[in-house]
N, CA, C and O of each residue as an XYZ file, in Angstrom:
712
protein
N      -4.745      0.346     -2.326
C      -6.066      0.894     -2.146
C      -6.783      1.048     -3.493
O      -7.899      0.690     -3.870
N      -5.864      1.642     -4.042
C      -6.545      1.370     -5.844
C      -7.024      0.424     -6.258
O      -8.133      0.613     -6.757
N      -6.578     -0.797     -6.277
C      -6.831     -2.126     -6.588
C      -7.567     -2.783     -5.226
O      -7.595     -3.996     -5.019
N      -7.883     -2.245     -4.749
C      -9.167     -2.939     -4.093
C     -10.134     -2.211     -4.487
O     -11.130     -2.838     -4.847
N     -10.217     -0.259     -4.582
C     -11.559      0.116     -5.434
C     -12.013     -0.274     -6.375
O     -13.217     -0.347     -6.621
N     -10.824     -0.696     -7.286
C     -11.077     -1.126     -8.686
C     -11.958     -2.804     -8.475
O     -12.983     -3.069     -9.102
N     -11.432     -3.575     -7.685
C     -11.759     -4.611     -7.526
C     -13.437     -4.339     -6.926
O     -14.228     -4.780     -7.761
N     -13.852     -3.986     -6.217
C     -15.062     -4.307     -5.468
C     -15.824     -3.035     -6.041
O     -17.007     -2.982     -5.705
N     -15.286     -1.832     -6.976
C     -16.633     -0.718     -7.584
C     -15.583     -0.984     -8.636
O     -14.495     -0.701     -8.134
N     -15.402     -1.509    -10.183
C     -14.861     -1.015    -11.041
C     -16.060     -0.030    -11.910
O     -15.784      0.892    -12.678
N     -17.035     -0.372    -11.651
C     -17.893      0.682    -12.234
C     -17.289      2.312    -11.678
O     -17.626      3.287    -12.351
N     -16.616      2.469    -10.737
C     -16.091      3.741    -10.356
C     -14.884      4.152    -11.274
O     -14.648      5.264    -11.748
N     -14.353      3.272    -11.374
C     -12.892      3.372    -12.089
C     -12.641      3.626    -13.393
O     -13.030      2.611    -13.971
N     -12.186      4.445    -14.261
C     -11.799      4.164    -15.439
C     -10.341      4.185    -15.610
O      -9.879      4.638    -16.657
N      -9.812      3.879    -14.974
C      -7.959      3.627    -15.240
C      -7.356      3.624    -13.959
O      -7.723      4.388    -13.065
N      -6.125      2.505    -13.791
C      -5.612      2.809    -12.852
C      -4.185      3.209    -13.188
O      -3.534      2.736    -14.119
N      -3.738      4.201    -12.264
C      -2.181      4.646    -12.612
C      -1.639      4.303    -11.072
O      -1.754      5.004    -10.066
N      -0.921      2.809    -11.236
C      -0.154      2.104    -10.772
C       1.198      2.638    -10.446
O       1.726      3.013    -11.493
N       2.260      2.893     -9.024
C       3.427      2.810     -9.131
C       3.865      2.577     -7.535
O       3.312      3.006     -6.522
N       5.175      1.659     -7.688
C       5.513      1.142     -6.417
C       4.435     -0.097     -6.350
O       3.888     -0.280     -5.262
N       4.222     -0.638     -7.041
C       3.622     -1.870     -6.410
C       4.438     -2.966     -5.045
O       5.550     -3.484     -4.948
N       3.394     -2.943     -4.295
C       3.890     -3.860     -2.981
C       3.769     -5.298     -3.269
O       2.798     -5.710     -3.903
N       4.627     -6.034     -2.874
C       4.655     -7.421     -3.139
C       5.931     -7.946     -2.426
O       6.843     -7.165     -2.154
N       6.010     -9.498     -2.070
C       6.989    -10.035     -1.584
C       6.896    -10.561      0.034
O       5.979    -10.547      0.855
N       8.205    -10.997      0.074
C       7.928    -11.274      1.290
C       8.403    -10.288      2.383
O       7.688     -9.852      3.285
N       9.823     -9.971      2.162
C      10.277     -8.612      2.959
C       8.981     -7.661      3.015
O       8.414     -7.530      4.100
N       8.487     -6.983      1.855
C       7.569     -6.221      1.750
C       6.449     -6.560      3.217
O       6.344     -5.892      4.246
N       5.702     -7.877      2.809
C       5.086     -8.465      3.945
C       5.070     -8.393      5.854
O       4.327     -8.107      6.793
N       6.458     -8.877      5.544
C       6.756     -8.524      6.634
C       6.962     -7.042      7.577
O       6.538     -6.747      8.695
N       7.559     -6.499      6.877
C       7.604     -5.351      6.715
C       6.568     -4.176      7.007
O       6.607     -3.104      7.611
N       5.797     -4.763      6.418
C       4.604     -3.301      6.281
C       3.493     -4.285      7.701
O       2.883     -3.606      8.527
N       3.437     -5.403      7.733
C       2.581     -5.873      8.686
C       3.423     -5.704     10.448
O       2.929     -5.946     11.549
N       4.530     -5.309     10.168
C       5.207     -4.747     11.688
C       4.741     -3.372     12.016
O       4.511     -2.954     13.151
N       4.545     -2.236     10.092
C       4.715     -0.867     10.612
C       3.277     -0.745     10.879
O       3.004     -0.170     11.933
N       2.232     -1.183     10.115
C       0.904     -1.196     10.092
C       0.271     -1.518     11.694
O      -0.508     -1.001     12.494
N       0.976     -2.478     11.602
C      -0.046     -3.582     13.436
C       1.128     -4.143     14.250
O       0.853     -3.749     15.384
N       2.001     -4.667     14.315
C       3.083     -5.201     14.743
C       3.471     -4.331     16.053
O       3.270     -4.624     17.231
N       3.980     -3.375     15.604
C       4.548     -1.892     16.409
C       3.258     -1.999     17.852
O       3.384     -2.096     19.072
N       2.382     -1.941     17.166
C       0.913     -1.036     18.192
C       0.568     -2.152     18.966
O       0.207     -2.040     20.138
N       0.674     -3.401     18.277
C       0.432     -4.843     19.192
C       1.765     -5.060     20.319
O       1.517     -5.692     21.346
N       2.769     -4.677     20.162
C       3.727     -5.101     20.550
C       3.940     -3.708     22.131
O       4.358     -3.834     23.282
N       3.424     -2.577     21.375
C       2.854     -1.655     22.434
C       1.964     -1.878     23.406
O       2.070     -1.902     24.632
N       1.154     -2.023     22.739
C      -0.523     -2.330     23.973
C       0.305     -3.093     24.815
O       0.560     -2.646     25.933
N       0.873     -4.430     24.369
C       1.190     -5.577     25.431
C       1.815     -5.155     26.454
O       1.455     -5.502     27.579
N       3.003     -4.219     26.229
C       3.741     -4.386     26.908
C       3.663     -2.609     27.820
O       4.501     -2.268     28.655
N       2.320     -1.620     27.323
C       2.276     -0.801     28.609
C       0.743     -0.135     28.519
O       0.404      0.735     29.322
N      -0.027     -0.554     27.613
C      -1.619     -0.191     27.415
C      -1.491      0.629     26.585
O      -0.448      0.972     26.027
N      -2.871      1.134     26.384
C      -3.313      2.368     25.531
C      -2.249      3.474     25.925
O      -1.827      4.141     24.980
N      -1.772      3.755     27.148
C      -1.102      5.045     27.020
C       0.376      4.554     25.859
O       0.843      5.439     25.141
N       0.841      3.439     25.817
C       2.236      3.117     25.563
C       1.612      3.079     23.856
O       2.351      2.998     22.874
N       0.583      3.132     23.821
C       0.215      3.140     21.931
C      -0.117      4.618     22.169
O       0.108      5.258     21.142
N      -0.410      5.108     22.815
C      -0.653      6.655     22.531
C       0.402      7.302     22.404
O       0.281      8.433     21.936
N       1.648      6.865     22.735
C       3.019      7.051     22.964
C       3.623      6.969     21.471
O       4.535      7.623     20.967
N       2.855      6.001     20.959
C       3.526      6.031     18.961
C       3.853      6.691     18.507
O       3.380      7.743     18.937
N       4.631      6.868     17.584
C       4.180      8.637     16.957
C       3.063      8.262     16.123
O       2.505      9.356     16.039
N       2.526      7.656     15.612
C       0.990      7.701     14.622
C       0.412      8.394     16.025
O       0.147      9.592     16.124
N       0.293      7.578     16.906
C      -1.088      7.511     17.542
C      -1.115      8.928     18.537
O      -2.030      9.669     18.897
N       0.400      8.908     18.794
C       0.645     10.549     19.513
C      -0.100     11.506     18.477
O      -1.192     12.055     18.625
N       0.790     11.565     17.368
C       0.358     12.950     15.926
C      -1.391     12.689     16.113
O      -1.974     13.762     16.267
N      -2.089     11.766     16.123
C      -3.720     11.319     16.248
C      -4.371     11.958     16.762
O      -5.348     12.639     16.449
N      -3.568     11.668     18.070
C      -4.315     12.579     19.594
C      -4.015     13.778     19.757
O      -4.637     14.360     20.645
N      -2.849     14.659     18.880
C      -2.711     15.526     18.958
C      -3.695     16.419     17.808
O      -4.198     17.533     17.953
N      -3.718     16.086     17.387
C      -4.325     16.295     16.142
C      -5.829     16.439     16.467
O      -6.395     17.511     16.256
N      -6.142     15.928     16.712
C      -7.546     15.684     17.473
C      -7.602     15.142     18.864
O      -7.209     13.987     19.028
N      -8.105     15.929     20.040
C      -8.022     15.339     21.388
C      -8.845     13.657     21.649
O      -8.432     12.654     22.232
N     -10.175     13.946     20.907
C     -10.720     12.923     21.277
C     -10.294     11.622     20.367
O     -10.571     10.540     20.885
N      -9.815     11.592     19.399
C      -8.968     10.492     19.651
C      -8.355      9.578     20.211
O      -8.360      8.370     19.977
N      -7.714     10.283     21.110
C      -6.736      9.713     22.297
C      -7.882      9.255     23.242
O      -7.787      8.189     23.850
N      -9.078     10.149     23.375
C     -10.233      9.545     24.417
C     -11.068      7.995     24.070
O     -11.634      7.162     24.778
N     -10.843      8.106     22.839
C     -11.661      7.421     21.794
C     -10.761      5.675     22.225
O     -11.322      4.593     22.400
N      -9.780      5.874     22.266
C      -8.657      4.996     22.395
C      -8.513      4.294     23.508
O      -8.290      3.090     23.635
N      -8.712      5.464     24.641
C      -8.350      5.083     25.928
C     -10.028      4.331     26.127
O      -9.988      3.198     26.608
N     -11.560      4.924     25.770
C     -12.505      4.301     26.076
C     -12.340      3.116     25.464
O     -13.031      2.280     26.045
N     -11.810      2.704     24.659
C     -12.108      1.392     23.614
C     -10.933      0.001     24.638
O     -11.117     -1.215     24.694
N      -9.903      0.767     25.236
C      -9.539     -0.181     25.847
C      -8.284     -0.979     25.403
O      -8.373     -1.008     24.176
N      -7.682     -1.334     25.602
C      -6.016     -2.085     25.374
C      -6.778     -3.734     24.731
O      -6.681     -3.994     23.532
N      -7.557     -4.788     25.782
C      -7.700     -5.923     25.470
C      -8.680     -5.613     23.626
O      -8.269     -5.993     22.529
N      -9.841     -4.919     23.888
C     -10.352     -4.827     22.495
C      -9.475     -4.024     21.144
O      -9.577     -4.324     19.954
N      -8.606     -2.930     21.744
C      -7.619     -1.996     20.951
C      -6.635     -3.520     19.729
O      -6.528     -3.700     18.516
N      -6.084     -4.345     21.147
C      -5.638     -5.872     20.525
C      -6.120     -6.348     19.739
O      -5.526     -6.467     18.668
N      -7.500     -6.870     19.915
C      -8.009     -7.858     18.836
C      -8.394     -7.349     17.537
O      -8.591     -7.969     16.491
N      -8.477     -5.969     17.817
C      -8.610     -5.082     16.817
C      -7.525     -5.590     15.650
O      -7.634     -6.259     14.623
N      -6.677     -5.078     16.181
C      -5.027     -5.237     15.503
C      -5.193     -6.406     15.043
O      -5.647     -6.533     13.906
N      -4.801     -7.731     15.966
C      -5.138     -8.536     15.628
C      -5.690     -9.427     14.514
O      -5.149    -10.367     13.931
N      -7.201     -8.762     14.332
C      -7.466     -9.139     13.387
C      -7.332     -8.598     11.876
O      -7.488     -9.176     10.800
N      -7.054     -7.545     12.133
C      -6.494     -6.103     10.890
C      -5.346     -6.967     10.210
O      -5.597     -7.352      9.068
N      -4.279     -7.277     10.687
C      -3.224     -7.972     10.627
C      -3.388     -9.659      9.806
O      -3.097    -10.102      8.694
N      -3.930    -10.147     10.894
C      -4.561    -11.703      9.468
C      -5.471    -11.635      8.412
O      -5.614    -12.481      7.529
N      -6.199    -10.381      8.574
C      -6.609     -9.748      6.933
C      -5.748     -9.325      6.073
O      -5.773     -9.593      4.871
N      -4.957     -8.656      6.623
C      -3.506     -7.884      5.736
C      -2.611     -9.350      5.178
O      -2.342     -9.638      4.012
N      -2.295    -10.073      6.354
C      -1.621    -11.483      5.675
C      -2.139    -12.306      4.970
O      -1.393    -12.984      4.264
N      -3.512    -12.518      4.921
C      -3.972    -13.594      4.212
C      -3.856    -13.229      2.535
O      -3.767    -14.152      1.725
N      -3.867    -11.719      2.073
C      -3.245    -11.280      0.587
C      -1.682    -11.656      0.437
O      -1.286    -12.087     -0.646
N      -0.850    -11.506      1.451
C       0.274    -11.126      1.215
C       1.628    -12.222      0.461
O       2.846    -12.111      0.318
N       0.356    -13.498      0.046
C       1.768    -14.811     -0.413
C       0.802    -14.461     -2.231
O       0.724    -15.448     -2.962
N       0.144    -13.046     -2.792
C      -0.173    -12.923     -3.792
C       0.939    -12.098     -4.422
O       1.523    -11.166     -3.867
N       1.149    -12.536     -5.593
C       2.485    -11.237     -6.541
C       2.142     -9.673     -6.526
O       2.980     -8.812     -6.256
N       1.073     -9.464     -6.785
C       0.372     -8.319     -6.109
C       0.167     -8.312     -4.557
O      -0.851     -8.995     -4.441
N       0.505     -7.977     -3.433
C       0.153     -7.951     -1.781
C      -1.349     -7.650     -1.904
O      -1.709     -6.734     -2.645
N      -2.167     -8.317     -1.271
C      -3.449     -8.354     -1.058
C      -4.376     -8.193     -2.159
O      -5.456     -7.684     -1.858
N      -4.167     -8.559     -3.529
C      -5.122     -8.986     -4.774
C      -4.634    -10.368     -4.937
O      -3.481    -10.746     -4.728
N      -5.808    -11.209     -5.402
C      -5.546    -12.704     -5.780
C      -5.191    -12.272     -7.585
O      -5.767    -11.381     -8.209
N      -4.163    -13.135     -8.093
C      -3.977    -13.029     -9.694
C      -5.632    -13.024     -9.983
O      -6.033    -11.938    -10.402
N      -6.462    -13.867     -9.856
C      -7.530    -14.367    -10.542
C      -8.374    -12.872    -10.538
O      -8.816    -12.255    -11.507
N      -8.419    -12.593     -9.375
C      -9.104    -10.694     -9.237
C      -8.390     -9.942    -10.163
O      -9.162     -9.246    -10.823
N      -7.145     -9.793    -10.496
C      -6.166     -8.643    -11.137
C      -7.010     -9.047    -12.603
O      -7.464     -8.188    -13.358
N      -7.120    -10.549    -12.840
C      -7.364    -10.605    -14.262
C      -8.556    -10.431    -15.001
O      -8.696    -10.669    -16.200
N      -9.671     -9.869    -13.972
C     -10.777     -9.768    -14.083
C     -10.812     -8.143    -14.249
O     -11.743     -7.655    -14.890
N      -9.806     -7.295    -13.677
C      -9.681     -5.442    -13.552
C      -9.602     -5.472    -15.450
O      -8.603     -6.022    -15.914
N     -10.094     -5.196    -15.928
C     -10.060     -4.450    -17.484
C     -10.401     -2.734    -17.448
O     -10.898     -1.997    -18.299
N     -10.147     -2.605    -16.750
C     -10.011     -0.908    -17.146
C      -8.459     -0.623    -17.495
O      -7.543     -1.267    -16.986
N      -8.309      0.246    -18.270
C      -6.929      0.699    -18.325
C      -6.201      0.854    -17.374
O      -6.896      1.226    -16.428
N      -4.741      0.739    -16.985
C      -4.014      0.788    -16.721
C      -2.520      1.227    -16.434
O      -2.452      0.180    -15.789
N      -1.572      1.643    -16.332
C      -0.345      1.739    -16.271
C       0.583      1.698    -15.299
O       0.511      2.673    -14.551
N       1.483      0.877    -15.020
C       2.263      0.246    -13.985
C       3.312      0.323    -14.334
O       3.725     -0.295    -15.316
N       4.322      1.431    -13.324
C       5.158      1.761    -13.055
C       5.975      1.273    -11.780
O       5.787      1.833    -10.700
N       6.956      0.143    -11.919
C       7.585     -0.857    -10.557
C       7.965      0.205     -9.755
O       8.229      1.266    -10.321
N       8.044      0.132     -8.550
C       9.250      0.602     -7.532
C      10.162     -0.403     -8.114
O      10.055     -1.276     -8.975
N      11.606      0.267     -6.918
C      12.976      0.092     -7.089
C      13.474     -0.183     -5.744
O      14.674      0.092     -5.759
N      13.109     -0.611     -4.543
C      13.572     -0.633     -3.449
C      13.049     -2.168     -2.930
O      12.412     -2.941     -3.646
N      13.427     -2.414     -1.644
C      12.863     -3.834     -0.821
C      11.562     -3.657     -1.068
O      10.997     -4.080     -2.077
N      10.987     -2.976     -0.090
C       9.099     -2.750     -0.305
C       8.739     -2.930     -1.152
O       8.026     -3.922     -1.307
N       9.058     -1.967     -2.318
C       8.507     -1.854     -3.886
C       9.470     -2.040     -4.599
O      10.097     -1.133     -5.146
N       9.795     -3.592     -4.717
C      10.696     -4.252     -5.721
C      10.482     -4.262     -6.995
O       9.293     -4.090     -7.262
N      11.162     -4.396     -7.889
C      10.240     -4.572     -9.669
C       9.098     -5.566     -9.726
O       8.084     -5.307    -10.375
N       9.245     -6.707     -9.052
C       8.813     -7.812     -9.287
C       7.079     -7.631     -9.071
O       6.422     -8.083    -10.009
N       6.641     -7.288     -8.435
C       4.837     -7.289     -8.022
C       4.707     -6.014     -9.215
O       3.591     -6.152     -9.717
N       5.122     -5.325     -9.589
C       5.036     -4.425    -10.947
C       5.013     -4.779    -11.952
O       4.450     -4.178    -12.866
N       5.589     -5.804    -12.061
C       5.778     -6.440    -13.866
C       4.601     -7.592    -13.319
O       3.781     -7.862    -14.197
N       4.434     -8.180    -12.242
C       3.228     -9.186    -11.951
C       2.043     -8.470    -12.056
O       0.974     -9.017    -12.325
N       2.190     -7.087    -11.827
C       1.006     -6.032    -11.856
C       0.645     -6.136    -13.541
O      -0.477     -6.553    -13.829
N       1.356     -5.852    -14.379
C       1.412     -5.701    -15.499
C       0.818     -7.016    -16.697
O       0.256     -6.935    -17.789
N       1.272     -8.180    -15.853
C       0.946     -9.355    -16.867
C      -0.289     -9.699    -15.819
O      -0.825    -10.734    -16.216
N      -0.659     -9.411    -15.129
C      -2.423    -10.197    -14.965
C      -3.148     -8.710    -15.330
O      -4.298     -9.019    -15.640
N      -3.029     -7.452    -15.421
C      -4.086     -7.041    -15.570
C      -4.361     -6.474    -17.422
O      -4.069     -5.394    -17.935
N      -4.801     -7.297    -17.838
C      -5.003     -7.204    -19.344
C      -4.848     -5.889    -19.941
O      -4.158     -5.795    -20.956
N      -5.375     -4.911    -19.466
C      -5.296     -3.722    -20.375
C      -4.484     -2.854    -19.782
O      -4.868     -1.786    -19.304
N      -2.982     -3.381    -19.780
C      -1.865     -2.300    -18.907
C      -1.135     -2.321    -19.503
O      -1.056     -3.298    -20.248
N      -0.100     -1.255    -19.582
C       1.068     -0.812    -20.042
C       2.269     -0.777    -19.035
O       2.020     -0.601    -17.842
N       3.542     -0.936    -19.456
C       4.359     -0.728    -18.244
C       5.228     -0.015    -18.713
O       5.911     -0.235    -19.713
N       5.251      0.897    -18.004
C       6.903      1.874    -17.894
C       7.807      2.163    -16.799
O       7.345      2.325    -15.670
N       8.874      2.232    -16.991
C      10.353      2.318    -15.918
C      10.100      3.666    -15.447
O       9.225      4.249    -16.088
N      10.658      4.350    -14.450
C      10.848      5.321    -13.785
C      12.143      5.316    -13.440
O      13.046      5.928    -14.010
N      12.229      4.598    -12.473
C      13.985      4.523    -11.683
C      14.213      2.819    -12.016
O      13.358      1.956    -11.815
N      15.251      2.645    -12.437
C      15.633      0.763    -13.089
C      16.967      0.992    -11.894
O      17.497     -0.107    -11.729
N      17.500      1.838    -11.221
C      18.383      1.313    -10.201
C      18.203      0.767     -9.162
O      17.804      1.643     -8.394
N      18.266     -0.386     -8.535
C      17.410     -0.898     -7.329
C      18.549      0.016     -6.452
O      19.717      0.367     -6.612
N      17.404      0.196     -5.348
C      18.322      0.727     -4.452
C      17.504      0.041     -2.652
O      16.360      0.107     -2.202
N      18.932     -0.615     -2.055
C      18.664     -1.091     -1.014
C      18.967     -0.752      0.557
O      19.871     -0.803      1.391
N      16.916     -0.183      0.316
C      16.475      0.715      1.555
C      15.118      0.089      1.095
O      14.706     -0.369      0.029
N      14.582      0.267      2.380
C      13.088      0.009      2.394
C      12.349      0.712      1.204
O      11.842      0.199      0.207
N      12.422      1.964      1.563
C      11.353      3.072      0.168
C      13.405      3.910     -0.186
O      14.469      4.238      0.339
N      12.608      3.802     -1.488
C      13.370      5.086     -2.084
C      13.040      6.201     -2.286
O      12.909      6.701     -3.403
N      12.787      6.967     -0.805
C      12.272      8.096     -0.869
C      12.678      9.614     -1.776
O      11.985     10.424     -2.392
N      14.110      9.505     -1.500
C      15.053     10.426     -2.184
C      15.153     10.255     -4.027
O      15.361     11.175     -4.818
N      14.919      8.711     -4.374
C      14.517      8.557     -5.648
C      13.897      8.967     -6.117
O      13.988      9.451     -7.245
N      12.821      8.918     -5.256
C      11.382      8.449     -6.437
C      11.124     10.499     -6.502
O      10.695     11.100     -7.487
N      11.515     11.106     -5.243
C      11.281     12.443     -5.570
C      12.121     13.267     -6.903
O      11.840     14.242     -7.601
N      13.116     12.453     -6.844
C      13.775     13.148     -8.345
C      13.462     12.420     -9.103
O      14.268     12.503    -10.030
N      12.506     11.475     -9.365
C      11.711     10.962    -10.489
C      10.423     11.338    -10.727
O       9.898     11.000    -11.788
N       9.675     12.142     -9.716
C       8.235     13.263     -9.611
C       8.021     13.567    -10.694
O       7.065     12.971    -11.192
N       8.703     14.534    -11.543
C       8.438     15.072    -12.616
C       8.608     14.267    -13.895
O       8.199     14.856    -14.895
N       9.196     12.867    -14.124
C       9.132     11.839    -15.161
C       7.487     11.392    -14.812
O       6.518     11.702    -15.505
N       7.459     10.611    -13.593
C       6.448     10.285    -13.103
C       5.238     10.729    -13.490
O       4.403     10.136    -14.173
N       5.172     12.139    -12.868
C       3.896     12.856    -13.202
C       3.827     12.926    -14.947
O       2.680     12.719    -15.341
N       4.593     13.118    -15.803
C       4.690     12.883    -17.371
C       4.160     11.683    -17.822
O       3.348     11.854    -18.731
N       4.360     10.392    -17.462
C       4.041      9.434    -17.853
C       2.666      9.549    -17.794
O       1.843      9.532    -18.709
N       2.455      9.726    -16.038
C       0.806      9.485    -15.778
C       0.136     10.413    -16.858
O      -0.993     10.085    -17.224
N       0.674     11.473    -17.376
C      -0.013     13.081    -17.633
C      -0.390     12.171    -19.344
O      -1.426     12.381    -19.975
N       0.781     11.139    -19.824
C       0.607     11.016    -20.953
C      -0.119      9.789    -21.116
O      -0.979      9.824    -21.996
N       0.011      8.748    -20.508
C      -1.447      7.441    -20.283
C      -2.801      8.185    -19.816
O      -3.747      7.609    -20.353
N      -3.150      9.056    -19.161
C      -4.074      9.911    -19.624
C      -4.679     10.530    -20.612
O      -5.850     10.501    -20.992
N      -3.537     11.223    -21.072
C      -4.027     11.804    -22.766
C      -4.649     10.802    -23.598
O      -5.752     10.789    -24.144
N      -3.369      9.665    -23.570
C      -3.637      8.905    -24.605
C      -5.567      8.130    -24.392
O      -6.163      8.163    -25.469
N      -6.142      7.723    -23.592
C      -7.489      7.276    -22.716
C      -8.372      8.207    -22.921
O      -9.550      7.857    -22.986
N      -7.990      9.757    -23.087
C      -8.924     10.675    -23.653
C      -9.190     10.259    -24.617
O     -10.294      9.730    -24.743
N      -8.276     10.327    -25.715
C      -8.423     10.231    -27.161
C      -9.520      8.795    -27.848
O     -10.371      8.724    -28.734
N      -9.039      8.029    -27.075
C      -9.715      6.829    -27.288
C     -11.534      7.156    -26.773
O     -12.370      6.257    -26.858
């Protein structure tokens, strides 16, 4: 989401603080099942109530009633194409080293930077250090260098919070000064 603000308002932006970059193909796959996959594969097979049944879309409607109304008026066949098309937008980024930035866009972002890889399938090193060499004015630093194989390293990255938040706290400082 960063790197698309940055991309289409960089006049908004003055730095991005990068971490877990998404990239790959697992990644791809992956996030285009939890994103649209799941909810397409729902509708088909029992309507709007069987996507209201999600837990996203349950927590939604619970959360707010008309939601769920909002859902049920909009309909299962249009709810689909919805998805649908959400989904071949999401894929058509996803054969980029960055997931959904073209290199040629990354190399055009000149605002500061700092990119910090994930360590897991999703957020492999690799779209992090690709993060790092197209966008000109970035820095890269490690957090967690143990890959660990699970989708997210949730349990990681929380005992890395407080490195984390340091780094960001100090590529900040340093962007003041300048």
């Amino acid at each position: 989401m960063s790197l698309l603000l940055a991309q289409h308002h960089p006049d908004l932006v003055k730095g991005l603080l990068l971490w877990r970059v998404t990239g790959g193909a697992y990644a791809a796959e992956r996030l285009a099942f939890n994103y649209y996959g799941q909810y397409l594969d729902a509708v088909t097979k029992g309507g709007i109530e069987a996507v209201l049944a999600t837990e996203h879309f349950a927590a939604m409607a619970q959360a707010n009633p008309v939601n769920g109304e909002t859902l049920r008026q909009m309909g299962a066949e249009t709810f689909a194409a919805a998805m649908r098309r959400w989904l071949a937008g999401f894929r058509a980024g996803c054969d980029y080293p960055v997931a959904g930035i073209s290199p040629a866009e990354m190399r055009k972002m000149t605002m500061p930077a700092i990119v910090i890889p994930g360590n897991d399938r999703v957020h492999p090193p690799a779209p992090g250090q690709a993060a790092h060499r197209l966008l000109p004015n970035s820095v890269y630093q490690e957090v967690l260098t143990l890959q660990v194989d699970a989708d997210v390293d949730f349990a990681g990255w929380e005992r890395g919070t407080g490195t984390l938040a340091a780094r960001f706290i100090d590529f900040l400082r340093g962007q003041e000064r300048r």
